[in-house]
DSSP file (Angstrom, degrees, kcal/mol; ACC not computed):
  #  RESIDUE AA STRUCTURE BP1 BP2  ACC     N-H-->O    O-->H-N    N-H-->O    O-->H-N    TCO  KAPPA ALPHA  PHI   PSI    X-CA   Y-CA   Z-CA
    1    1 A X              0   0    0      0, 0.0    61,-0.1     0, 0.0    60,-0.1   0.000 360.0 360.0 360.0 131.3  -16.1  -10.4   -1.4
    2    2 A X        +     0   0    0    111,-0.1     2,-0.3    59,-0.1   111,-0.2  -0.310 360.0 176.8 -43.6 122.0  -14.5   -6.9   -0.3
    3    3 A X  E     -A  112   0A   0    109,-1.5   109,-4.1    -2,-0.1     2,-0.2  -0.990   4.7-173.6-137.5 151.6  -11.2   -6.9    1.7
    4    4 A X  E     -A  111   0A   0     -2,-0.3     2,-0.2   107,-0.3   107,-0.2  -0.841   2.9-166.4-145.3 148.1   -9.5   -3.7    2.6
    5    5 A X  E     -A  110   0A   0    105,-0.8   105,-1.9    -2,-0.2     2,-0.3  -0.671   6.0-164.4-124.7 151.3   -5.4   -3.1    4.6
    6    6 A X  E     -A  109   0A   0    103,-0.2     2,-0.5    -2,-0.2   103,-0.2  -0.897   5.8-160.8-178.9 113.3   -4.4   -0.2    5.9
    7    7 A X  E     -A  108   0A   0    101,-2.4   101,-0.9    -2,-0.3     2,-0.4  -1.000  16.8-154.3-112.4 115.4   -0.5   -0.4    6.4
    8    8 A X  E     +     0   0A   0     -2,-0.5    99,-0.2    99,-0.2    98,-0.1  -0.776  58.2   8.1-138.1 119.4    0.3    2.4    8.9
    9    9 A X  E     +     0   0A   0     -2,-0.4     2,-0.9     1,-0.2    98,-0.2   0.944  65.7 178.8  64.1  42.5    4.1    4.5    9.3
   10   10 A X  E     -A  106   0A   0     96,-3.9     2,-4.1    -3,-0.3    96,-3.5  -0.758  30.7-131.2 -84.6 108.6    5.7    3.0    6.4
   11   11 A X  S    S+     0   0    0     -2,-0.9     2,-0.2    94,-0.2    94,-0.2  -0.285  75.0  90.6 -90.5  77.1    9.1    4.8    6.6
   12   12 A X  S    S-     0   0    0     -2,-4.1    -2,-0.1    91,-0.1    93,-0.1  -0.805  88.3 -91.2-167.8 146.3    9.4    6.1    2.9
   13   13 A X     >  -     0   0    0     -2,-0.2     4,-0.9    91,-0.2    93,-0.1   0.121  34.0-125.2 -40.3 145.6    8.1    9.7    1.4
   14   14 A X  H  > S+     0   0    0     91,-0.2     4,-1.2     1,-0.2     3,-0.4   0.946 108.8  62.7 -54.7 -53.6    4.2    9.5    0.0
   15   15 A X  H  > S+     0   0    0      1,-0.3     4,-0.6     2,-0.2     3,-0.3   0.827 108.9  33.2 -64.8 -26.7    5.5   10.8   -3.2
   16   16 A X  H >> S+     0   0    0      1,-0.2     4,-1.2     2,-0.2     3,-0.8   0.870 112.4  62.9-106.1 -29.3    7.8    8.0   -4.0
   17   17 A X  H 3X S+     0   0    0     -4,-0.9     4,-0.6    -3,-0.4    -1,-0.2   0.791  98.8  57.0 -41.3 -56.6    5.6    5.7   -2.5
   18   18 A X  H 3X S+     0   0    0     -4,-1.2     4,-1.0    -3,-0.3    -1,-0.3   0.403  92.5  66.2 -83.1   7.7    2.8    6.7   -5.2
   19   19 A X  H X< S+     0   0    0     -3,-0.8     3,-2.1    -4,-0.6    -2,-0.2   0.997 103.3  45.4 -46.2 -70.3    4.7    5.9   -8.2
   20   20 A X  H >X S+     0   0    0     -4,-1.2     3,-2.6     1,-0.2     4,-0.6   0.905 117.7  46.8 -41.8 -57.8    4.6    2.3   -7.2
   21   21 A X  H 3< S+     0   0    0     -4,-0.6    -1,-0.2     1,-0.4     3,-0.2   0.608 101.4  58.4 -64.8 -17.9    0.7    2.7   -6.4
   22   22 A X  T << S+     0   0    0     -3,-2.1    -1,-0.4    -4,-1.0    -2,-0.2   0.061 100.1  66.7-103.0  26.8   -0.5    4.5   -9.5
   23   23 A X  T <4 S+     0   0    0     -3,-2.6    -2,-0.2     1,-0.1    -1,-0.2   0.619 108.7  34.2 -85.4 -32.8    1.1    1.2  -11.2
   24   24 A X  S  < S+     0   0    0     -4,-0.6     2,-0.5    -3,-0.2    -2,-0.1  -0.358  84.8 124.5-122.8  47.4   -1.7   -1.1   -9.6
   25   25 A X  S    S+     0   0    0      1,-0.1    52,-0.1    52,-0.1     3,-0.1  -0.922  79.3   4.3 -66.5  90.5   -4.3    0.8   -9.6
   26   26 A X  S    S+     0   0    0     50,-1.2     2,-0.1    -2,-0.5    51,-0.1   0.133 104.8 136.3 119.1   2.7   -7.6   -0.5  -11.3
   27   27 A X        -     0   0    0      1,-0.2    49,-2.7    48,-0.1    -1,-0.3  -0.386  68.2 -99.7 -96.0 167.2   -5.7   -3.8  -11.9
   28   28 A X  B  >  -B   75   0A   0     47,-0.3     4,-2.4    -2,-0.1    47,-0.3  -0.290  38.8-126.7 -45.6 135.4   -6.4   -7.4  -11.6
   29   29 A X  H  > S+     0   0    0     45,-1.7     4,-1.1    42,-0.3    46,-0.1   0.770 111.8  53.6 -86.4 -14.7   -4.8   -8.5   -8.2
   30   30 A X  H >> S+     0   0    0     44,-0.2     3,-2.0    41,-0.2     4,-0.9   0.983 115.3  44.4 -56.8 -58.5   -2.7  -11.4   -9.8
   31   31 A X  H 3> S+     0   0    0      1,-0.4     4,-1.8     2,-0.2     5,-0.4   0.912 112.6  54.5 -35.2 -66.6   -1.2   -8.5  -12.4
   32   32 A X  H >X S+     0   0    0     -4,-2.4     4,-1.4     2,-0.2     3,-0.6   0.790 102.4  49.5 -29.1 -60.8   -1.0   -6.6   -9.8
   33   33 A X  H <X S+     0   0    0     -3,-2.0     4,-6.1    -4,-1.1    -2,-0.2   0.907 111.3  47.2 -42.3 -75.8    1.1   -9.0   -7.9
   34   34 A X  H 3X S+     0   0    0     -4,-0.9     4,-1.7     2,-0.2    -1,-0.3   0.851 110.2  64.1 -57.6 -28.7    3.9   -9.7  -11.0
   35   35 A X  H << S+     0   0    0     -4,-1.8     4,-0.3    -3,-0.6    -2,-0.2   0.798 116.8  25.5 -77.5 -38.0    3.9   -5.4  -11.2
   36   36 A X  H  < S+     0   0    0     -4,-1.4    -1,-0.2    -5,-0.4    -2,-0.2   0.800 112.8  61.2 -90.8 -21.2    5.2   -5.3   -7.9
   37   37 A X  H  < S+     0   0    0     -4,-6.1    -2,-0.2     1,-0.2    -3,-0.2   0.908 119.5  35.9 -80.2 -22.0    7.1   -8.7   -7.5
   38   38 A X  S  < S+     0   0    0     -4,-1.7     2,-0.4     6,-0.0    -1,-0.2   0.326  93.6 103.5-109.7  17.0    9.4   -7.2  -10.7
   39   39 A X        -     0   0    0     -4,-0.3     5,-0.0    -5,-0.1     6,-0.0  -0.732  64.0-148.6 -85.4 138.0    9.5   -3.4   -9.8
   40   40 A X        +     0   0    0     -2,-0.4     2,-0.2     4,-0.1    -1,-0.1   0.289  56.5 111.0-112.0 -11.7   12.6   -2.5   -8.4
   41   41 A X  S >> S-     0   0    0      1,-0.1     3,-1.4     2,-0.0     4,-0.6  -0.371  71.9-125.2 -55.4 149.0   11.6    0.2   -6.2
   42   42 A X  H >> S+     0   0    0      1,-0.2     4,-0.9    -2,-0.2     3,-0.9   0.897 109.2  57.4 -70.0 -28.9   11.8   -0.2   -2.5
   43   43 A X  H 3> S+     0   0    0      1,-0.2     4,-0.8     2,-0.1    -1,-0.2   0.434  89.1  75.7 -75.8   9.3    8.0    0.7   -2.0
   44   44 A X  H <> S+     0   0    0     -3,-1.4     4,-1.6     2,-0.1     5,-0.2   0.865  95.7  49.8 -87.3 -23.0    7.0   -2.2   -4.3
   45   45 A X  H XX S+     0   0    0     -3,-0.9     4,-3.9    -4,-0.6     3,-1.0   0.984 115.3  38.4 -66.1 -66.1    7.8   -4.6   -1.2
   46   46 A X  H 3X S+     0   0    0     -4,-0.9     4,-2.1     1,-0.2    -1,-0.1   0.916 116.1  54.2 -50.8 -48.6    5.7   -2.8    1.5
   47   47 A X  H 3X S+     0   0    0     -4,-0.8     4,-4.0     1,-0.2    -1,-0.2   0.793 111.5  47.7 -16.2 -53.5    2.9   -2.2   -1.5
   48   48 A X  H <X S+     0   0    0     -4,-1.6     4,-2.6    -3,-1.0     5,-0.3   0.963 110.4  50.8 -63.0 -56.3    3.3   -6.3   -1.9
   49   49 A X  H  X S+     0   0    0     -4,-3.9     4,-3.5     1,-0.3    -2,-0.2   0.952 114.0  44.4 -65.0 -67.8    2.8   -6.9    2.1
   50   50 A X  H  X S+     0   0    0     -4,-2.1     4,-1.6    -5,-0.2    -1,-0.3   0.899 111.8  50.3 -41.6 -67.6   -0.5   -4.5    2.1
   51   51 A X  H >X S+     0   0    0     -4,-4.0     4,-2.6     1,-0.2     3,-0.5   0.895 109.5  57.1 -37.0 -57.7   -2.0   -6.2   -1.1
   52   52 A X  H 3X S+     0   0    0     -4,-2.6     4,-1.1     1,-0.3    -2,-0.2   0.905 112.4  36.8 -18.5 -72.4   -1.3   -9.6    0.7
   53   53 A X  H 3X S+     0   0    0     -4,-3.5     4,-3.5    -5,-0.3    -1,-0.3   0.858 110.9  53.0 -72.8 -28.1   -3.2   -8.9    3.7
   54   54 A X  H XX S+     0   0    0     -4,-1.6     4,-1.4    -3,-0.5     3,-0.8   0.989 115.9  51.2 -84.8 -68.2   -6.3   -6.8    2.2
   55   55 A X  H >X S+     0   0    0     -4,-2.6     3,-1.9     1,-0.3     4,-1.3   0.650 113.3  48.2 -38.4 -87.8   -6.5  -10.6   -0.5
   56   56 A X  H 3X S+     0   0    0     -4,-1.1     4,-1.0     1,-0.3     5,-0.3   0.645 109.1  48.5 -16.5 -70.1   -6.4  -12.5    2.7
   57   57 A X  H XX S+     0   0    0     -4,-3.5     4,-1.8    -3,-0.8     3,-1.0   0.909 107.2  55.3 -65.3 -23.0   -9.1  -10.6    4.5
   58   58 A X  H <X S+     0   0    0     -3,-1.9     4,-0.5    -4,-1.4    -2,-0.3   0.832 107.0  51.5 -72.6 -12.9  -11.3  -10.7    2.0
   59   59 A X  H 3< S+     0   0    0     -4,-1.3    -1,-0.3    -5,-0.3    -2,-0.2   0.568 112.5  43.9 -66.2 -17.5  -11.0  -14.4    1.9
   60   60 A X  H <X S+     0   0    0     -3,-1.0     4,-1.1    -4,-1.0    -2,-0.2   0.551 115.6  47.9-113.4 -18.1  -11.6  -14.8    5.2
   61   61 A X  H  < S+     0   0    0     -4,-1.8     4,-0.5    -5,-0.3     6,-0.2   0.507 114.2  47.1 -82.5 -12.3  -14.5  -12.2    5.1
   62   62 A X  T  < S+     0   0    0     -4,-0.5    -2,-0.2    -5,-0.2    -1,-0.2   0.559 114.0  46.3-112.6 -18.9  -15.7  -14.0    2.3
   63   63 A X  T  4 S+     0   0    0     -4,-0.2     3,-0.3     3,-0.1    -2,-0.2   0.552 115.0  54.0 -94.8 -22.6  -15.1  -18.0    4.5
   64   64 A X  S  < S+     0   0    0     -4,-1.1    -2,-0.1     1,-0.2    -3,-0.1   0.907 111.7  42.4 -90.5 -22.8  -16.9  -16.1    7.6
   65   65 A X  S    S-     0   0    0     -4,-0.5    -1,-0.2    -5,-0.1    -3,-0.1   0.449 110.2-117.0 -75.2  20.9  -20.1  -15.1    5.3
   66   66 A X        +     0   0    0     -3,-0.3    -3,-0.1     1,-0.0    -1,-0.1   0.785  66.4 136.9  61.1   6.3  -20.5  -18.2    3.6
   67   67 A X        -     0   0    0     -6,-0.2     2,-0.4     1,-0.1    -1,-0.0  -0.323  58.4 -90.3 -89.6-166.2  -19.8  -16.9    0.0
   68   68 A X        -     0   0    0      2,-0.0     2,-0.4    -5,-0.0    -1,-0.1  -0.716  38.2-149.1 -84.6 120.6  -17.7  -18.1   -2.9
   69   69 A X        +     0   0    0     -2,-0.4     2,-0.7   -10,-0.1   -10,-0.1  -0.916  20.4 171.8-121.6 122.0  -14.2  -17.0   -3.1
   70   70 A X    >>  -     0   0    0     -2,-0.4     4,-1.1     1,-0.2     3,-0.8  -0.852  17.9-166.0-122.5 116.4  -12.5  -16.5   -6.2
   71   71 A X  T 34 S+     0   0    0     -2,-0.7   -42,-0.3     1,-0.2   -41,-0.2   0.984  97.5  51.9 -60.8 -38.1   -8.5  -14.7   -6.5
   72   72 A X  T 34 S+     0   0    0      1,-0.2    -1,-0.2   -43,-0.1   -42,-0.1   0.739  99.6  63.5 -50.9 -28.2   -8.9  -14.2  -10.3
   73   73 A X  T <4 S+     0   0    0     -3,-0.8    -1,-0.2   -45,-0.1    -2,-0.2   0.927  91.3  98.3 -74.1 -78.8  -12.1  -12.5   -9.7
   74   74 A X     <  +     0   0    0     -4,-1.1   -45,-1.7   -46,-0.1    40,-0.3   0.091  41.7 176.1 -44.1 139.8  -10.3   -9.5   -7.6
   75   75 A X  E     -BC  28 113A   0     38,-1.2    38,-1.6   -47,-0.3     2,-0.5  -0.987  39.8-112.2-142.3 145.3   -9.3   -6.3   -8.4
   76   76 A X  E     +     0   0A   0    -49,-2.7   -50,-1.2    -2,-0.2    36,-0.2  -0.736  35.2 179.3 -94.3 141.5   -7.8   -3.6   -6.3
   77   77 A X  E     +     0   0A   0     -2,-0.5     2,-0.3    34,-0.3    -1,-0.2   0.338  68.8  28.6-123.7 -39.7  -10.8   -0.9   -6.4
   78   78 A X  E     + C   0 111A   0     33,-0.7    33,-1.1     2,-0.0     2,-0.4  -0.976  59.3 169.1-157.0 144.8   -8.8    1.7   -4.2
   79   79 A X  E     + C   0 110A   0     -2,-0.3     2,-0.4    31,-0.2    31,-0.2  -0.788  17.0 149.8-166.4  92.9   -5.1    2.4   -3.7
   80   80 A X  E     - C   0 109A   0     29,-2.9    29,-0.9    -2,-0.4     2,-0.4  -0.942  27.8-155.6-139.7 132.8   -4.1    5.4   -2.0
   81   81 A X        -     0   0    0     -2,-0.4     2,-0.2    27,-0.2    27,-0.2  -0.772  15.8-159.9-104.2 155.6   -1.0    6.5    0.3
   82   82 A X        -     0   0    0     -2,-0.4    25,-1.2    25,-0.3    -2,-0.0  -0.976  29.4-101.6-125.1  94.1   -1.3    9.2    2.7
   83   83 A X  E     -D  106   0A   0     -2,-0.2    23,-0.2    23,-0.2   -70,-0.1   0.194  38.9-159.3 -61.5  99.7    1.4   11.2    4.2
   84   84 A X  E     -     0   0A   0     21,-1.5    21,-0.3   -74,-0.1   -70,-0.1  -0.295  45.9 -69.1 -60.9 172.4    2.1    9.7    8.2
   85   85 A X  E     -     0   0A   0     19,-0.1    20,-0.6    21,-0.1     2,-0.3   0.412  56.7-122.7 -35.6-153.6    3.8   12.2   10.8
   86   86 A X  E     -D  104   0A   0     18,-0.2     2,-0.5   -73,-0.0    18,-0.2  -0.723  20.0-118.0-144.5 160.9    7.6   12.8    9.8
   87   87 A X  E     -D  103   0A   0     16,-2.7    16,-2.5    -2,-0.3     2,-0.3  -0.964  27.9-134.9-122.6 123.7   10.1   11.9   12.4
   88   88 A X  E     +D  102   0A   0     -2,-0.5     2,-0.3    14,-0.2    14,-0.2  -0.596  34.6 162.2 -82.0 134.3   11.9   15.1   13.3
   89   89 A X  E     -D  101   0A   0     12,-2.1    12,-1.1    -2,-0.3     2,-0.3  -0.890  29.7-142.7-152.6 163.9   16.2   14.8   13.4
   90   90 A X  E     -D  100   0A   0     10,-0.3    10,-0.2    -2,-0.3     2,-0.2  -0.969  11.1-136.8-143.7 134.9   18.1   18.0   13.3
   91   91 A X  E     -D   99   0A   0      8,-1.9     8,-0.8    -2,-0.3     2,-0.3  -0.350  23.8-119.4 -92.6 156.7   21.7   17.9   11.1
   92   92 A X  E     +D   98   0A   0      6,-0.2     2,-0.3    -2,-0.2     6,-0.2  -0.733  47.0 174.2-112.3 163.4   24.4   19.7   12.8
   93   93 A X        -     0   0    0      4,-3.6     3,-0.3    -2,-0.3     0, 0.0  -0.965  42.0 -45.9-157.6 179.8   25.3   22.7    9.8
   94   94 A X  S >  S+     0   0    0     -2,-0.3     3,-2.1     1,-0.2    -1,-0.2   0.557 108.2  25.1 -77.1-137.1   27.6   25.2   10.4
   95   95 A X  T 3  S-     0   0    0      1,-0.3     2,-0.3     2,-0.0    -1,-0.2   0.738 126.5 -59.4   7.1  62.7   28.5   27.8   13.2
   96   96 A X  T 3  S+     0   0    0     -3,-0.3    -1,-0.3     1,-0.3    -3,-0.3  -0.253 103.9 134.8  88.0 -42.4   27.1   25.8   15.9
   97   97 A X    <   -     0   0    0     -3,-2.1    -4,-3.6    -2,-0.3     2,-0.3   0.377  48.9-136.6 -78.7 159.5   23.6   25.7   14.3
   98   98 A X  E     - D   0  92A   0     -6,-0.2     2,-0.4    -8,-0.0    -6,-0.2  -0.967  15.0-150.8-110.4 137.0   21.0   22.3   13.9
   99   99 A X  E     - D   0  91A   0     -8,-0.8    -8,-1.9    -2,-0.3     2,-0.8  -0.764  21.5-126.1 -36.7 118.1   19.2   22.0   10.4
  100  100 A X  E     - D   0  90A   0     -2,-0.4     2,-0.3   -10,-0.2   -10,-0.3  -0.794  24.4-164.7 -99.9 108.7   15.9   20.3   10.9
  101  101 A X  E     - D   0  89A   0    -12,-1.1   -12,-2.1    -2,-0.8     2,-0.5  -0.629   8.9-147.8 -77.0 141.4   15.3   17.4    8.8
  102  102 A X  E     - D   0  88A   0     -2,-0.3     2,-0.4   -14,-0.2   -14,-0.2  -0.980   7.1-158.7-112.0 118.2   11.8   15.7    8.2
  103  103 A X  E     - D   0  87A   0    -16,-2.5   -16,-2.7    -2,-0.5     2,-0.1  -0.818  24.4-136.0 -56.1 103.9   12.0   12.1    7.7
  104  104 A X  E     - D   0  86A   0     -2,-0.4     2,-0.3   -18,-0.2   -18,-0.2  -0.462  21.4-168.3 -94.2 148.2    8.9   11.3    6.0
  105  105 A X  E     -     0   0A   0    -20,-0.6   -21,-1.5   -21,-0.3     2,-0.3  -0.959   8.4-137.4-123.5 153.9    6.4    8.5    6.6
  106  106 A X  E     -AD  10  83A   0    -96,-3.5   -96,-3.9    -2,-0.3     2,-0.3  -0.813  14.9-153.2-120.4 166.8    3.4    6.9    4.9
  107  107 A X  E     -     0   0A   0    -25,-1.2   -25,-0.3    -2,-0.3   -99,-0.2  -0.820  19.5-167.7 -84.1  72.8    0.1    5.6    5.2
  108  108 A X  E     -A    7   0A   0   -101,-0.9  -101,-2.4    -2,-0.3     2,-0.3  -0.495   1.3-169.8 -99.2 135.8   -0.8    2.9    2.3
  109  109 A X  E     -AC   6  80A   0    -29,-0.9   -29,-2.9  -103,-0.2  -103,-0.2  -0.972   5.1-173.6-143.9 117.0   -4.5    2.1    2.3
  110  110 A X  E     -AC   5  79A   0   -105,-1.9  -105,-0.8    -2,-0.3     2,-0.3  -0.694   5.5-179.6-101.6 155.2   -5.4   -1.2   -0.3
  111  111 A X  E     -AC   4  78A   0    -33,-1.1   -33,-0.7    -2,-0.2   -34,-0.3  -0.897   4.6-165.8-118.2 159.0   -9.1   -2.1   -0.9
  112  112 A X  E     +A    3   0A   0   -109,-4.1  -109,-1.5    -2,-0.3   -36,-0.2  -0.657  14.3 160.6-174.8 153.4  -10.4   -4.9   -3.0
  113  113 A X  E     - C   0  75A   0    -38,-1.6   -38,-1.2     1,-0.3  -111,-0.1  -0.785  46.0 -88.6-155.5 133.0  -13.6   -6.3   -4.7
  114  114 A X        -     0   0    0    -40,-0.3    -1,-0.3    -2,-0.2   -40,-0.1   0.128  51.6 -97.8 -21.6 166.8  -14.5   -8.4   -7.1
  115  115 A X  S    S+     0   0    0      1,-0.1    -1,-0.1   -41,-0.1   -41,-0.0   0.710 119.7  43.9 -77.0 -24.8  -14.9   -6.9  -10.8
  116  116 A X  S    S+     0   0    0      2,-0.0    -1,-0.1     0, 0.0    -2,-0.0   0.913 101.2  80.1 -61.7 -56.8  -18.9   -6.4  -10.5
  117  117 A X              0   0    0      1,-0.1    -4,-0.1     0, 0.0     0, 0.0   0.333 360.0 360.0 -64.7 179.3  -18.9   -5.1   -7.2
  118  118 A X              0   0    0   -116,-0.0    -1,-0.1     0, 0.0    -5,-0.1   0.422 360.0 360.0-116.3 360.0  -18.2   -1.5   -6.4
């Protein structure tokens, strides 16, 4: 059974974000799992939390339809981050002046399906 997470205003840049993501893409969701629990980036944690919850609803999507639910069976299907707002702060630089920094945020969006299904 399908389950999909959607992790929303995850305060680290999309780009660094998809390194981590184009690592579990197309994989087995245990594999998946060890690829993030021994990655040493900071986006492998938030990555982890989102996988977590999209396994989880499909287990529970898969106990409210009555079907057979199998982890071994799953594979993440779609795996894409998405650039959130930025959070605006302004740096003080010199002769009086502010420098605007953008603080970047993401969007991380997990799906996943058995290995038949699309």
């Amino acid at each position: 059974m399908q389950g999909h997470a959607i992790q929303r205003l995850v305060r680290q840049s999309p780009r660094k974000m998809r390194l981590v993501m184009d690592l579990i893409r197309g994989k087995n969701v245990n594999e998946a799992y060890a690829i993030l629990q021994f990655n040493k980036k900071l986006a492998a944690r938030q990555i982890a939390k989102t996988l977590k919850s999209a396994v989880a609803n499909a287990e529970q999507r898969a106990e409210r339809e009555a079907e057979s639910f199998d982890l071994d069976t799953l594979v993440v299907v779609n795996a894409q981050v998405d650039m959130g707002p930025p959070l605006k702060r302004f740096r003080p630089a010199a002769q009086g002046r502010g420098v605007p920094i953008r603080k970047r945020t993401s969007h991380v969006r997990i799906a996943v399906a058995p290995k038949g299904a699309k």
